[in-house]
CHARMM-style PDB file with segment names, atoms N, HN, CA, C and O in Angstrom:
ATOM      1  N   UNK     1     -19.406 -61.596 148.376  1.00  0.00      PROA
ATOM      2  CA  UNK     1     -18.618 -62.002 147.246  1.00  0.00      PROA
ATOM      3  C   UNK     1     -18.190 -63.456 147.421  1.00  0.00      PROA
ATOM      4  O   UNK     1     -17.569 -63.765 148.437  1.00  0.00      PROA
ATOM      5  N   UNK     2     -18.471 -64.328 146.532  1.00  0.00      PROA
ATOM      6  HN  UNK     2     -18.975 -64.077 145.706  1.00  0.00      PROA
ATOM      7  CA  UNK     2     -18.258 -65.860 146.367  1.00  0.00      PROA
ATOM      8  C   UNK     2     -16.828 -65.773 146.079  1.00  0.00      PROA
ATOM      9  O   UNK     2     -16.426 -64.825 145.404  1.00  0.00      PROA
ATOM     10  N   UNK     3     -15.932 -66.749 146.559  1.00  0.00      PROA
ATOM     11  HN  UNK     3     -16.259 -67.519 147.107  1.00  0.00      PROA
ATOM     12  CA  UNK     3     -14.696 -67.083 146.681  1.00  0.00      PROA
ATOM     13  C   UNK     3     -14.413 -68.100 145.676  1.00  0.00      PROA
ATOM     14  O   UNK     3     -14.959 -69.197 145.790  1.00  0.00      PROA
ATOM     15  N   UNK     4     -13.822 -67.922 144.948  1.00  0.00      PROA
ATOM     16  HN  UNK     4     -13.379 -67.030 144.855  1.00  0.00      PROA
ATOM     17  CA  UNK     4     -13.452 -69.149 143.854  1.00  0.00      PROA
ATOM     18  C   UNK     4     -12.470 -70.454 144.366  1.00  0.00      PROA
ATOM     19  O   UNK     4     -11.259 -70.401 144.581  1.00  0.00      PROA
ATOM     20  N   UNK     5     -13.303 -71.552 144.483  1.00  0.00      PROA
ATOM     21  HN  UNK     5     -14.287 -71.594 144.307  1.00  0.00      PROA
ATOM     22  CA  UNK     5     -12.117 -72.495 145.182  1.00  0.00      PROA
ATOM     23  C   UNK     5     -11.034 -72.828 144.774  1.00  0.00      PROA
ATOM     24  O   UNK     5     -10.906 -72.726 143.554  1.00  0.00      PROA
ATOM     25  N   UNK     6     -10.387 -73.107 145.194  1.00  0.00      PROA
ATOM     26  HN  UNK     6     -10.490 -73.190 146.185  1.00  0.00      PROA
ATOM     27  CA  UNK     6      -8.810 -73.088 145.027  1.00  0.00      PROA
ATOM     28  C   UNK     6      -8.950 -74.922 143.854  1.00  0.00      PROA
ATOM     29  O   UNK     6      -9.866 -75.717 144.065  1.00  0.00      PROA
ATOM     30  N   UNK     7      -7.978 -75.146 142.878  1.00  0.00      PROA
ATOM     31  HN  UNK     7      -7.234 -74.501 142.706  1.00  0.00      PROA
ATOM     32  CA  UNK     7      -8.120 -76.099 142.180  1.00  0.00      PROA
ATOM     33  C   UNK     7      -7.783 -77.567 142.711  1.00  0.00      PROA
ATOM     34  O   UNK     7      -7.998 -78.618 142.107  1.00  0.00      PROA
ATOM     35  N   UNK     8      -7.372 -77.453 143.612  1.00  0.00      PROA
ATOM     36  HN  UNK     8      -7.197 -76.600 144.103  1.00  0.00      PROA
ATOM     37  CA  UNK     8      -6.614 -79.015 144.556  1.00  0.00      PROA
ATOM     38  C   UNK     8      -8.046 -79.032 145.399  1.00  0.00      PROA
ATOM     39  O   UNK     8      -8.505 -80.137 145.687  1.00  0.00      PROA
ATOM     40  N   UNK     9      -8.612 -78.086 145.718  1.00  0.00      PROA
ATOM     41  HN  UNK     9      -8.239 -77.188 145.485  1.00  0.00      PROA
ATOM     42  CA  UNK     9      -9.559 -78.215 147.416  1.00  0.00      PROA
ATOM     43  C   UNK     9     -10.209 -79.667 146.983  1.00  0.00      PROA
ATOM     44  O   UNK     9     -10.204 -80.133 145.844  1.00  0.00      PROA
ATOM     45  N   UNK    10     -10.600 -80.088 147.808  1.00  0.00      PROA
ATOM     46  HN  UNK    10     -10.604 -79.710 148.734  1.00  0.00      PROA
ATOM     47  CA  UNK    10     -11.901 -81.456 148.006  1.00  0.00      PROA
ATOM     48  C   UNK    10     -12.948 -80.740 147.394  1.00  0.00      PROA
ATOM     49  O   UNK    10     -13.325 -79.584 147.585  1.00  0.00      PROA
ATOM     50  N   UNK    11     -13.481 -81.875 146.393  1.00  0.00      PROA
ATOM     51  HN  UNK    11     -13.175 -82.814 146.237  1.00  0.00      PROA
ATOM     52  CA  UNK    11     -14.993 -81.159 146.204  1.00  0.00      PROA
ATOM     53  C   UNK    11     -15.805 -81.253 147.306  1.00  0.00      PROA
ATOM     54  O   UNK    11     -15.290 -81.751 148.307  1.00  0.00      PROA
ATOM     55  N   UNK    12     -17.593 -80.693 147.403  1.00  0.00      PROA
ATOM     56  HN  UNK    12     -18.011 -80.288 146.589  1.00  0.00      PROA
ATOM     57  CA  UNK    12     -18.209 -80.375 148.734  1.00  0.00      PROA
ATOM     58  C   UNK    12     -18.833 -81.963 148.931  1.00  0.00      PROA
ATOM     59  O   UNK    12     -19.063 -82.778 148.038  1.00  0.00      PROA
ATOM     60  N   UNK    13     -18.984 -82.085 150.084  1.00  0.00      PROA
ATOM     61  HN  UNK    13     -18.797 -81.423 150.810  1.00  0.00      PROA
ATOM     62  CA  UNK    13     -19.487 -83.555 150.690  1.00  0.00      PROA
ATOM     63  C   UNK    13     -20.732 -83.891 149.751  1.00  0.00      PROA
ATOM     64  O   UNK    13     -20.676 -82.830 149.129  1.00  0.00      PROA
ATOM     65  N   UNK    14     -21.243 -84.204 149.478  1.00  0.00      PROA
ATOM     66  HN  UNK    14     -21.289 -85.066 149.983  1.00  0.00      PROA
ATOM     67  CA  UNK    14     -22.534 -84.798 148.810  1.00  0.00      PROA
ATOM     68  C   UNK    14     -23.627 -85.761 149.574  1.00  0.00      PROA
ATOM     69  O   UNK    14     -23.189 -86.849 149.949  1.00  0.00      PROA
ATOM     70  N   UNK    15     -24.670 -85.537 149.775  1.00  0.00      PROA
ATOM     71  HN  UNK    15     -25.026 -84.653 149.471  1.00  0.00      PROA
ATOM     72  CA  UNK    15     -25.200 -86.372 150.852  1.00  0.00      PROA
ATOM     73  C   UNK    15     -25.493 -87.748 150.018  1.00  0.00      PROA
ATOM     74  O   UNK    15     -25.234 -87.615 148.823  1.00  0.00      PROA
ATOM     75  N   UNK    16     -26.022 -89.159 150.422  1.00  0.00      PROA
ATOM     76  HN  UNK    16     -26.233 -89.267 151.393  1.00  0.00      PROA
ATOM     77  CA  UNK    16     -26.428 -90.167 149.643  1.00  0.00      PROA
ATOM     78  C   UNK    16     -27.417 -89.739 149.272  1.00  0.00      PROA
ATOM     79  O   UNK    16     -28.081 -88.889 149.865  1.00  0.00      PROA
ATOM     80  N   UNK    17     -27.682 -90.253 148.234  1.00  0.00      PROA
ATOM     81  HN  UNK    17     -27.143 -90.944 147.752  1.00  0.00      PROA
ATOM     82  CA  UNK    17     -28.876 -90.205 147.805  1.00  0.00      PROA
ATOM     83  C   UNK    17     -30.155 -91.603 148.276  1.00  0.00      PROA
ATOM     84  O   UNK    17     -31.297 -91.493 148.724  1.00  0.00      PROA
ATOM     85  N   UNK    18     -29.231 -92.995 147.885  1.00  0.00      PROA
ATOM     86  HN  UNK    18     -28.304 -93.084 147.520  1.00  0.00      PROA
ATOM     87  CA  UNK    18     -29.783 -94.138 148.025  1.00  0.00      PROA
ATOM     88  C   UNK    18     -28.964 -94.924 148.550  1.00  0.00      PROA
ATOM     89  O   UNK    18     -27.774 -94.783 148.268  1.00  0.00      PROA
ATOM     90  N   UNK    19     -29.410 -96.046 149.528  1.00  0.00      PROA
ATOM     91  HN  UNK    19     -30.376 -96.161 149.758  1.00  0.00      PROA
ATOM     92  CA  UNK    19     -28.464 -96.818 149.999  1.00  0.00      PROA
ATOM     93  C   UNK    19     -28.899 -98.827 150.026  1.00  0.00      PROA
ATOM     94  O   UNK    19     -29.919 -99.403 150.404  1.00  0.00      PROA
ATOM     95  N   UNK    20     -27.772 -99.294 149.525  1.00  0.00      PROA
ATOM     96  HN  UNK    20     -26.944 -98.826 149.218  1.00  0.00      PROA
ATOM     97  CA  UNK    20     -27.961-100.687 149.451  1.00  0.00      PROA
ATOM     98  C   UNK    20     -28.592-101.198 150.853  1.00  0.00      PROA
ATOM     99  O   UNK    20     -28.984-100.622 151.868  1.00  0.00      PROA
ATOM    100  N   UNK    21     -28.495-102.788 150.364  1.00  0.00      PROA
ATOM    101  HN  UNK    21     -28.177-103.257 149.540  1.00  0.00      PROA
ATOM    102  CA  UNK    21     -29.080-103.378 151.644  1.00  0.00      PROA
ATOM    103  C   UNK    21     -28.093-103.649 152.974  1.00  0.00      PROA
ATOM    104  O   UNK    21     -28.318-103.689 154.184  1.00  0.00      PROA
ATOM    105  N   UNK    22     -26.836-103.822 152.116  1.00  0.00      PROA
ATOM    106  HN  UNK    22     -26.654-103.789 151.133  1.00  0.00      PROA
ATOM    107  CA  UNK    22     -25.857-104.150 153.188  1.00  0.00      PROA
ATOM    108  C   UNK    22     -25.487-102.556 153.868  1.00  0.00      PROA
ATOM    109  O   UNK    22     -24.904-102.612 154.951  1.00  0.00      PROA
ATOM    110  N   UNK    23     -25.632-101.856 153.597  1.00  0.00      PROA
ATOM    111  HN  UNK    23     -26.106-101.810 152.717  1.00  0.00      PROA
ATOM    112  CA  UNK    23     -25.542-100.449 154.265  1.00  0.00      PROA
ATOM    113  C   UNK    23     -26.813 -99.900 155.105  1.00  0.00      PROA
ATOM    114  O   UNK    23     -26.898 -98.916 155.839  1.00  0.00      PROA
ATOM    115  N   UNK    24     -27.900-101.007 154.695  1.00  0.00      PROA
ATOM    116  HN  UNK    24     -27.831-101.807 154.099  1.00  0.00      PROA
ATOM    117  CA  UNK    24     -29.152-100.704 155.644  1.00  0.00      PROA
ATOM    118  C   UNK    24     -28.690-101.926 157.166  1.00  0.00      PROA
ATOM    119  O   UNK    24     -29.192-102.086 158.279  1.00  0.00      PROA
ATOM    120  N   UNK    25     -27.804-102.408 156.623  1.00  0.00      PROA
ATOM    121  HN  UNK    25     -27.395-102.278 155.719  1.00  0.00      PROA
ATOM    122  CA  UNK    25     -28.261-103.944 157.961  1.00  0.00      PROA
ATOM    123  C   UNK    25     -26.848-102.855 158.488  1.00  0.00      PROA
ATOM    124  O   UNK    25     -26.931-102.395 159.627  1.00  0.00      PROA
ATOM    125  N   UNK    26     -25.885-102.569 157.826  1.00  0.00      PROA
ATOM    126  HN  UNK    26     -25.817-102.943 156.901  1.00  0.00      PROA
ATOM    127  CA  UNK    26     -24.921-102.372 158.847  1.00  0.00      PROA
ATOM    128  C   UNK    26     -25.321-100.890 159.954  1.00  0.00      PROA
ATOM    129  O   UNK    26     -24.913-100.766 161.109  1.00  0.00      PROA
ATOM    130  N   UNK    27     -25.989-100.142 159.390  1.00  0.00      PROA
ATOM    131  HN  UNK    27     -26.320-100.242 158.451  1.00  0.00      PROA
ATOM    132  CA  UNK    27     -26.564 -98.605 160.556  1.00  0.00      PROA
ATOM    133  C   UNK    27     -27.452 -99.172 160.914  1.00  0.00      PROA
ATOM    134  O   UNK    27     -27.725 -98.694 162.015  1.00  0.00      PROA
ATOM    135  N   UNK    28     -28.489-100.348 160.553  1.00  0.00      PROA
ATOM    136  HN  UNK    28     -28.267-100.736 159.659  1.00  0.00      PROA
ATOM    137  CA  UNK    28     -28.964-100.434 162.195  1.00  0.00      PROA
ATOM    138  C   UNK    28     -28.565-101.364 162.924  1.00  0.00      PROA
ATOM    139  O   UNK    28     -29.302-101.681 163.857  1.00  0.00      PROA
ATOM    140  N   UNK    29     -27.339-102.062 162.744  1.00  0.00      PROA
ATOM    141  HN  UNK    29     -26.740-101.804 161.986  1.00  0.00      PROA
ATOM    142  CA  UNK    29     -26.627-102.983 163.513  1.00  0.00      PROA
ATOM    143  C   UNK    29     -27.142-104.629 163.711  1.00  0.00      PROA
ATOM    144  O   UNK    29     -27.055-105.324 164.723  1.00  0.00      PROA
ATOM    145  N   UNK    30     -27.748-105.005 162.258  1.00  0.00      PROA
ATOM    146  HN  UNK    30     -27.818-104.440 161.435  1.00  0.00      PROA
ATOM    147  CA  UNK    30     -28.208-105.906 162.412  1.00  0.00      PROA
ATOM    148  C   UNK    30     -27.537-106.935 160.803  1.00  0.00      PROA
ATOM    149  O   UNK    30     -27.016-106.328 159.867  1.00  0.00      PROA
ATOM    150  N   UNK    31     -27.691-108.378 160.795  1.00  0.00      PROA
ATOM    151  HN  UNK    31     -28.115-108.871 161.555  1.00  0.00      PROA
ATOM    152  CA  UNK    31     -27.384-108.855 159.264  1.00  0.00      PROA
ATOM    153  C   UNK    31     -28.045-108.022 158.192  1.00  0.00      PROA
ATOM    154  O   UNK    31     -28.716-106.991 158.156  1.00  0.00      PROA
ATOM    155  N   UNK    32     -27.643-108.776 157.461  1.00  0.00      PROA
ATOM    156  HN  UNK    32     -27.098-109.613 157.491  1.00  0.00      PROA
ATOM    157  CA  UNK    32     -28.210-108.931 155.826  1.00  0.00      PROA
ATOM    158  C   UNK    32     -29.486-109.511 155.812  1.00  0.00      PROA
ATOM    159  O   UNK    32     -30.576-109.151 155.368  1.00  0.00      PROA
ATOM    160  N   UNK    33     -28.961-110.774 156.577  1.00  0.00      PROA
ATOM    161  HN  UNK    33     -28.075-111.066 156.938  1.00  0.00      PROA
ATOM    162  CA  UNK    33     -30.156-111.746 156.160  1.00  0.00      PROA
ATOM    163  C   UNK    33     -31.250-111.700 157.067  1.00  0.00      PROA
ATOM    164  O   UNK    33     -32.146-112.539 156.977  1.00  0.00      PROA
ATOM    165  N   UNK    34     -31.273-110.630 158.104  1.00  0.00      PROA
ATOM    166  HN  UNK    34     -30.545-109.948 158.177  1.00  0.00      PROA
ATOM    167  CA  UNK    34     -32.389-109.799 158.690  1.00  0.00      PROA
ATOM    168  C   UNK    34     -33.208-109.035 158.237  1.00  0.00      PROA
ATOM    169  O   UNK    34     -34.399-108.862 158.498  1.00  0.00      PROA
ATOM    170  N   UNK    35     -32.515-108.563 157.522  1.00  0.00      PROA
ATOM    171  HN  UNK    35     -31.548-108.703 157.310  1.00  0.00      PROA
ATOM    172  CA  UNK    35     -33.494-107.157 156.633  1.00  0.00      PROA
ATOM    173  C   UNK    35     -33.871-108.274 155.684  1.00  0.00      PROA
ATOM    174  O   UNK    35     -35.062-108.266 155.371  1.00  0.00      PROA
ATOM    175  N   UNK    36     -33.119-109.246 155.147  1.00  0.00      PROA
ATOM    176  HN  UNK    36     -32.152-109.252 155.400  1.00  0.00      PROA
ATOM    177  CA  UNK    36     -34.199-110.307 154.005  1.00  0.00      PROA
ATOM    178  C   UNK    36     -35.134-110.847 154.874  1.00  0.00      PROA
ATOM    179  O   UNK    36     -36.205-110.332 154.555  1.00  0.00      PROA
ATOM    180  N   UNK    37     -35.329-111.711 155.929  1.00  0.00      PROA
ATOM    181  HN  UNK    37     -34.459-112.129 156.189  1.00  0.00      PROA
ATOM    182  CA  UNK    37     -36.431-111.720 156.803  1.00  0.00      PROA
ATOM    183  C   UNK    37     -37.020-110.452 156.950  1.00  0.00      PROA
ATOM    184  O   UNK    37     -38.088-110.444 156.337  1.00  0.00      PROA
ATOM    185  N   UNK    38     -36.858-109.701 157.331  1.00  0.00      PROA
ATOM    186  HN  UNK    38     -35.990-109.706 157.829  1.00  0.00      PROA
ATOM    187  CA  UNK    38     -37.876-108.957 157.328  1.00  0.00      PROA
ATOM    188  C   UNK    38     -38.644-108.209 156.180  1.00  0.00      PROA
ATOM    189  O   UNK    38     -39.796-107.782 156.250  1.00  0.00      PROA
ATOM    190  N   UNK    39     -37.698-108.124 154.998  1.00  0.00      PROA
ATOM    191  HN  UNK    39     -36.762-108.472 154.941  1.00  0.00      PROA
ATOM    192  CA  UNK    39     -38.697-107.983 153.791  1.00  0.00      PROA
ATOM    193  C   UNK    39     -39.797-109.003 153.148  1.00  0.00      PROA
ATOM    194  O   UNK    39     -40.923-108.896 152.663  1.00  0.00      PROA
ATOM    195  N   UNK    40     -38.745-110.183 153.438  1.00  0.00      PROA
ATOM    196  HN  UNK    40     -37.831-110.270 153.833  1.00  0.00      PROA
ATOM    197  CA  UNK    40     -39.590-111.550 153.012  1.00  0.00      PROA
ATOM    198  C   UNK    40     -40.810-111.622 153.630  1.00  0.00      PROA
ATOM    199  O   UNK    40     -41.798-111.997 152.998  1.00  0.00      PROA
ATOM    200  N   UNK    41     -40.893-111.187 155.244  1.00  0.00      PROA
ATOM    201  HN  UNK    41     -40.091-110.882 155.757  1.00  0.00      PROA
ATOM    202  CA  UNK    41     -42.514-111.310 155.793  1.00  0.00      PROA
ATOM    203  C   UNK    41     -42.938-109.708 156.126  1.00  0.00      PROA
ATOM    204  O   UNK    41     -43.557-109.338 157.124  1.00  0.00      PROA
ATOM    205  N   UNK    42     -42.435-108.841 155.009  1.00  0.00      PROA
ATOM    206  HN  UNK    42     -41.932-109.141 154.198  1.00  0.00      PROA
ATOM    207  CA  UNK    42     -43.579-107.744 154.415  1.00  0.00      PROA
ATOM    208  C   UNK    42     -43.185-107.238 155.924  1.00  0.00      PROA
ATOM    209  O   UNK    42     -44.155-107.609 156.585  1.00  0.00      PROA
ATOM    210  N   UNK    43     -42.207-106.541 156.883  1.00  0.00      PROA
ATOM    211  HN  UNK    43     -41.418-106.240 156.347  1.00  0.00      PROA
ATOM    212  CA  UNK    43     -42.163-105.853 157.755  1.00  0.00      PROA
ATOM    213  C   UNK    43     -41.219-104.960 157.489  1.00  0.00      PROA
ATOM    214  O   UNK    43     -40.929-104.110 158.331  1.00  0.00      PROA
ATOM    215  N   UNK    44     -40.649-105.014 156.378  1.00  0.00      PROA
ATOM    216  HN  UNK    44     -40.884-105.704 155.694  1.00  0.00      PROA
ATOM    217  CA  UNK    44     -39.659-104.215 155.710  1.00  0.00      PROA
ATOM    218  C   UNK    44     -40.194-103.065 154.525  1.00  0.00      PROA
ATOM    219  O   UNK    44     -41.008-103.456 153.689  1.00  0.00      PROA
ATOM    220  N   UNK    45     -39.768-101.818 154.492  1.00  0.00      PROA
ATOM    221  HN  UNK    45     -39.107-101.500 155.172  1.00  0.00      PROA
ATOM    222  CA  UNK    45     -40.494-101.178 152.995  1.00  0.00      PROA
ATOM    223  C   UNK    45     -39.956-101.520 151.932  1.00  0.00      PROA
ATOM    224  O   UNK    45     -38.798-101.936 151.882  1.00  0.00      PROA
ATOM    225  N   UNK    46     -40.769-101.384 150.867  1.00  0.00      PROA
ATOM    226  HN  UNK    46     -41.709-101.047 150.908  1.00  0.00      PROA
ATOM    227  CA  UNK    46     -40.251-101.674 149.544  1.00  0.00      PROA
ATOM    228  C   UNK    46     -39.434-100.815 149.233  1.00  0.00      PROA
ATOM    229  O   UNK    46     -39.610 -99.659 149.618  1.00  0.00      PROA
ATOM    230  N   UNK    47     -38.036-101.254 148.246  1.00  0.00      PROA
ATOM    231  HN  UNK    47     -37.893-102.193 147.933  1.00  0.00      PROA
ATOM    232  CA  UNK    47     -36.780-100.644 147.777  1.00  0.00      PROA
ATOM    233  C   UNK    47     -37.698 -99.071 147.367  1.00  0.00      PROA
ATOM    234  O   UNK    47     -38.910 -98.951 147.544  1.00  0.00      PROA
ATOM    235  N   UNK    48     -36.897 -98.100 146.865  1.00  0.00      PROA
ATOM    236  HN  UNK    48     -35.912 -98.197 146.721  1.00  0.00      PROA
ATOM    237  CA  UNK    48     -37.442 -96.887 146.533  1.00  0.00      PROA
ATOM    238  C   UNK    48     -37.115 -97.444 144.597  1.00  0.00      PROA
ATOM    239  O   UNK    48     -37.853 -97.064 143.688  1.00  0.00      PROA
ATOM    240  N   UNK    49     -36.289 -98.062 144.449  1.00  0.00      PROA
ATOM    241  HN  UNK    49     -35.689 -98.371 145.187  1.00  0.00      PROA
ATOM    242  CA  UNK    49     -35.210 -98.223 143.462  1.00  0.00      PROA
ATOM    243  C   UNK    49     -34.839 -99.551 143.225  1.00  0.00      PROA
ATOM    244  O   UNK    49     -34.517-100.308 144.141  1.00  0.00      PROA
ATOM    245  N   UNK    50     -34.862 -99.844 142.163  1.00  0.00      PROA
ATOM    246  HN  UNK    50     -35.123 -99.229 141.419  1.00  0.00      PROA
ATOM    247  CA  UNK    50     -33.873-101.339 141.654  1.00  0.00      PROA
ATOM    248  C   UNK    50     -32.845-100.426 140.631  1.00  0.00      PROA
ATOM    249  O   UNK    50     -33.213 -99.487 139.927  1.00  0.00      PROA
ATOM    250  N   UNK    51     -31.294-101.027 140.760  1.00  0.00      PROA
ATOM    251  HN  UNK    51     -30.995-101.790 141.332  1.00  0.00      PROA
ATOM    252  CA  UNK    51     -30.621-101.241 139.590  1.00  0.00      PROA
ATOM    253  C   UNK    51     -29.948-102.793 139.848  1.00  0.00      PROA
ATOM    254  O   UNK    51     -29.098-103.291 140.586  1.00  0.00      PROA
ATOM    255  N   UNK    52     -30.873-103.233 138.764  1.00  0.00      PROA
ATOM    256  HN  UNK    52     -31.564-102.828 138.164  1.00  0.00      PROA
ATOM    257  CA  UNK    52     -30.138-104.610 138.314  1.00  0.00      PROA
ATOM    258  C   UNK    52     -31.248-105.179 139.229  1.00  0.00      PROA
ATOM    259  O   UNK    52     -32.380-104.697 139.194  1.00  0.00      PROA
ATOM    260  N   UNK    53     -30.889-106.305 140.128  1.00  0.00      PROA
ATOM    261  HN  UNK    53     -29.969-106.696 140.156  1.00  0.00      PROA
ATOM    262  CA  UNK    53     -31.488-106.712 141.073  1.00  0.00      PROA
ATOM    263  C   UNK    53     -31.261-106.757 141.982  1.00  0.00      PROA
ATOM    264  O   UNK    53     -31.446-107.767 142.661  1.00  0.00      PROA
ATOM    265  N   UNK    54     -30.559-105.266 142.581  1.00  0.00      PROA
ATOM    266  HN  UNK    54     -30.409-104.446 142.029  1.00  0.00      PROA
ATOM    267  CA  UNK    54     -30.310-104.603 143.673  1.00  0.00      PROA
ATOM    268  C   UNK    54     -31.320-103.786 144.226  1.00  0.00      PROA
ATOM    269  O   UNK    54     -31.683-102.929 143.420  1.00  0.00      PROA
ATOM    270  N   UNK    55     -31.819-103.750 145.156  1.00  0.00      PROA
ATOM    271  HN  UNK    55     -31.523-104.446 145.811  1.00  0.00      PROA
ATOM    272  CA  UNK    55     -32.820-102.834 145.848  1.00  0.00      PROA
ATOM    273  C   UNK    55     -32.219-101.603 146.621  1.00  0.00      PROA
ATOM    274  O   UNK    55     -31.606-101.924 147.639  1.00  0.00      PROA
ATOM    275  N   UNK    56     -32.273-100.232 146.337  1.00  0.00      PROA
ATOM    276  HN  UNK    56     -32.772 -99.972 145.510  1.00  0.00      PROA
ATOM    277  CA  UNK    56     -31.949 -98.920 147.083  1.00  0.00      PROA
ATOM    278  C   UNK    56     -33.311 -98.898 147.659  1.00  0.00      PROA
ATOM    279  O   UNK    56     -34.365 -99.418 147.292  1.00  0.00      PROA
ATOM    280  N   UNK    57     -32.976 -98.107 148.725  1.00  0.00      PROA
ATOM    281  HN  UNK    57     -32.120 -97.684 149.023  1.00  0.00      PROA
ATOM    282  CA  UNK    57     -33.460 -97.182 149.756  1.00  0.00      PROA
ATOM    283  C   UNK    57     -33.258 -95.729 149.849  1.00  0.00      PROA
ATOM    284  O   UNK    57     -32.100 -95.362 150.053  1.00  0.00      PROA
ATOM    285  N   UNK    58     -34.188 -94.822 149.735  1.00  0.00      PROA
ATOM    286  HN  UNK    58     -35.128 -95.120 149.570  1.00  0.00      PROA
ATOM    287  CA  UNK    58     -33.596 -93.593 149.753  1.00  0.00      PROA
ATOM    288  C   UNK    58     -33.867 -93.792 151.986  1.00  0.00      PROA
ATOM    289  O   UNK    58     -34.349 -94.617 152.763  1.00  0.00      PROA
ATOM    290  N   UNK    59     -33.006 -92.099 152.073  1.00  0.00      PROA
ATOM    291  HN  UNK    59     -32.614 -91.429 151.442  1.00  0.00      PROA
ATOM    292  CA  UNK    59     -32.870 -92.422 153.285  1.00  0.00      PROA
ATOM    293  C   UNK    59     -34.221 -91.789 154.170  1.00  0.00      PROA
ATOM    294  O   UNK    59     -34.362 -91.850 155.391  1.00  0.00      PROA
ATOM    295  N   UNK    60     -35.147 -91.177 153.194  1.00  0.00      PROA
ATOM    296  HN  UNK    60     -35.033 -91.128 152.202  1.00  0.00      PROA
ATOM    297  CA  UNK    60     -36.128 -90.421 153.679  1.00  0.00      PROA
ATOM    298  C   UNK    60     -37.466 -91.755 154.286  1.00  0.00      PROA
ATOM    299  O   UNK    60     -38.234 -91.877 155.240  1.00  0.00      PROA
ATOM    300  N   UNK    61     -37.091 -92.533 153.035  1.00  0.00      PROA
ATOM    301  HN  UNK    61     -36.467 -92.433 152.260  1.00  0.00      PROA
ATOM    302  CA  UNK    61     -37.981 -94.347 153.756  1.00  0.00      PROA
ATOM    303  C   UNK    61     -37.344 -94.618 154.772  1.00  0.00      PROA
ATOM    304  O   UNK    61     -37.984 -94.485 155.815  1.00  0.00      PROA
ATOM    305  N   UNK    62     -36.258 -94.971 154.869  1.00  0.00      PROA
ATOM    306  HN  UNK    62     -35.737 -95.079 154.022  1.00  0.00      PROA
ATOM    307  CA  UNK    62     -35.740 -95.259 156.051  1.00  0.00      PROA
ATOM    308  C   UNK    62     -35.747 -94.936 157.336  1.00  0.00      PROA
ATOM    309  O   UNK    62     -35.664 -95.734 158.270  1.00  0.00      PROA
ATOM    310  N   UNK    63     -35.903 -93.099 157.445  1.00  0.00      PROA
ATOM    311  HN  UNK    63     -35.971 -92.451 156.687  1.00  0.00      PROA
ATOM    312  CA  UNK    63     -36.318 -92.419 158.359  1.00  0.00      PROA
ATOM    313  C   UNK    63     -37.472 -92.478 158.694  1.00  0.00      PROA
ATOM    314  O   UNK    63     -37.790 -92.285 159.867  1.00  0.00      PROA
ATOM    315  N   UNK    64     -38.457 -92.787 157.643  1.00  0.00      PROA
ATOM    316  HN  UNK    64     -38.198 -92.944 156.689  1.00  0.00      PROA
ATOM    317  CA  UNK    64     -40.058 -92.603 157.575  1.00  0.00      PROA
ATOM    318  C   UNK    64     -40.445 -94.357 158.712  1.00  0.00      PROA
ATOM    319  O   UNK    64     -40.981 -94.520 159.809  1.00  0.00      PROA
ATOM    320  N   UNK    65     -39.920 -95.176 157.844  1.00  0.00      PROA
ATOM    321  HN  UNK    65     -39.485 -95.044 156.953  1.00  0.00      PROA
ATOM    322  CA  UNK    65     -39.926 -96.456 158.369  1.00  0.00      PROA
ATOM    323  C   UNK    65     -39.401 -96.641 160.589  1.00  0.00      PROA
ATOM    324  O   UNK    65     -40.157 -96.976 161.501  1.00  0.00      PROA
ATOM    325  N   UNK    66     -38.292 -96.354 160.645  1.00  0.00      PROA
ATOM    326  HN  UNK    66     -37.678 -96.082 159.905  1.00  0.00      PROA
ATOM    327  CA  UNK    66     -37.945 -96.037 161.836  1.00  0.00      PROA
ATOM    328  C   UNK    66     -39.045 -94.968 162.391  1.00  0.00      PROA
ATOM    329  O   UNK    66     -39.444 -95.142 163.542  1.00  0.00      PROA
ATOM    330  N   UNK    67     -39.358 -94.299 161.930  1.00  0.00      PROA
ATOM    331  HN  UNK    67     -39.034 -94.158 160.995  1.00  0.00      PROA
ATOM    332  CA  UNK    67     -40.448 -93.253 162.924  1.00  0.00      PROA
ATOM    333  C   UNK    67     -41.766 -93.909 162.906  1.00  0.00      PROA
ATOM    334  O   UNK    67     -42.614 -93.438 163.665  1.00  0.00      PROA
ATOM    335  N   UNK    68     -42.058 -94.833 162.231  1.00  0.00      PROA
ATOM    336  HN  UNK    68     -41.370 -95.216 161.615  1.00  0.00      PROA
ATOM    337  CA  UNK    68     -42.687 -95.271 161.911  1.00  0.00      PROA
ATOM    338  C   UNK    68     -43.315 -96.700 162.987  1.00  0.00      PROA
ATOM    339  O   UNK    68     -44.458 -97.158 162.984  1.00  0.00      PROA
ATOM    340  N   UNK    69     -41.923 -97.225 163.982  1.00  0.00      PROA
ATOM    341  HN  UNK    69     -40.995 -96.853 163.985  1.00  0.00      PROA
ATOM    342  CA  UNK    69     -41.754 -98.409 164.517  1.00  0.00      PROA
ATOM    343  C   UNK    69     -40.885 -99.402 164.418  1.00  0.00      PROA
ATOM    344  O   UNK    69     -40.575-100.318 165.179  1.00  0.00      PROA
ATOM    345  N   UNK    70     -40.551 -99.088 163.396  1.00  0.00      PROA
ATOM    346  HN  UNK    70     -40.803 -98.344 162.778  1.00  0.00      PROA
ATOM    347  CA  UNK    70     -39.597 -99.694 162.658  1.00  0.00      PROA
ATOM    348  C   UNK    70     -39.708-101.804 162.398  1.00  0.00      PROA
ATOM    349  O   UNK    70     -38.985-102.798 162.464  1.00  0.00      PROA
ATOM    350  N   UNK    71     -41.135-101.407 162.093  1.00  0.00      PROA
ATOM    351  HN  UNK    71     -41.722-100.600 162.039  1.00  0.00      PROA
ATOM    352  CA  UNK    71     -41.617-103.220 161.850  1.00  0.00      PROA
ATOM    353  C   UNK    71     -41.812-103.534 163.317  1.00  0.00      PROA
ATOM    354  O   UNK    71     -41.979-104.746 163.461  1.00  0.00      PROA
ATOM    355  N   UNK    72     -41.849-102.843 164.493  1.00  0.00      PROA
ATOM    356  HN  UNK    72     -41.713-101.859 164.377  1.00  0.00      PROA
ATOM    357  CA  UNK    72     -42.187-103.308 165.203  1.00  0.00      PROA
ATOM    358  C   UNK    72     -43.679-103.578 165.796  1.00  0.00      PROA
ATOM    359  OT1 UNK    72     -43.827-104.271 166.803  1.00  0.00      PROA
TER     360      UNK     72
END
């Protein structure tokens, strides 16, 4: 039997879906203007996503990319 949540509770965590660039340089502990070098000479993957002229990442590239070598 499913429990009806109480009306104050937190809604449930939500995982990301997509993540900017400055949220890509800050988990792997590197700049901004690293991950632009490294997109600029094509060792970086392409965004999954533009809004505006923002580039997302889903996190499944990201994972794919790191298992991958990670441009190395």
């Amino acid at each position: 039997m499913n429990a009806i949540p109480h009306p104050d509770a937190a809604p449930p965590a939500v995982d990301r879906l997509t993540y900017r660039l400055d949220e890509v340089a800050a988990a792997l502990g590197v700049s901004r203007r690293t991950i632009e070098r490294e997109r600029s000479a094509g060792r970086f993957p392409r965004p999954d996503l533009r809004i505006g002229k923002s580039p997302l990442w889903t996190r499944e590239s990201l994972v794919r990319w790191i298992a991958e070598g990670g441009g190395s």
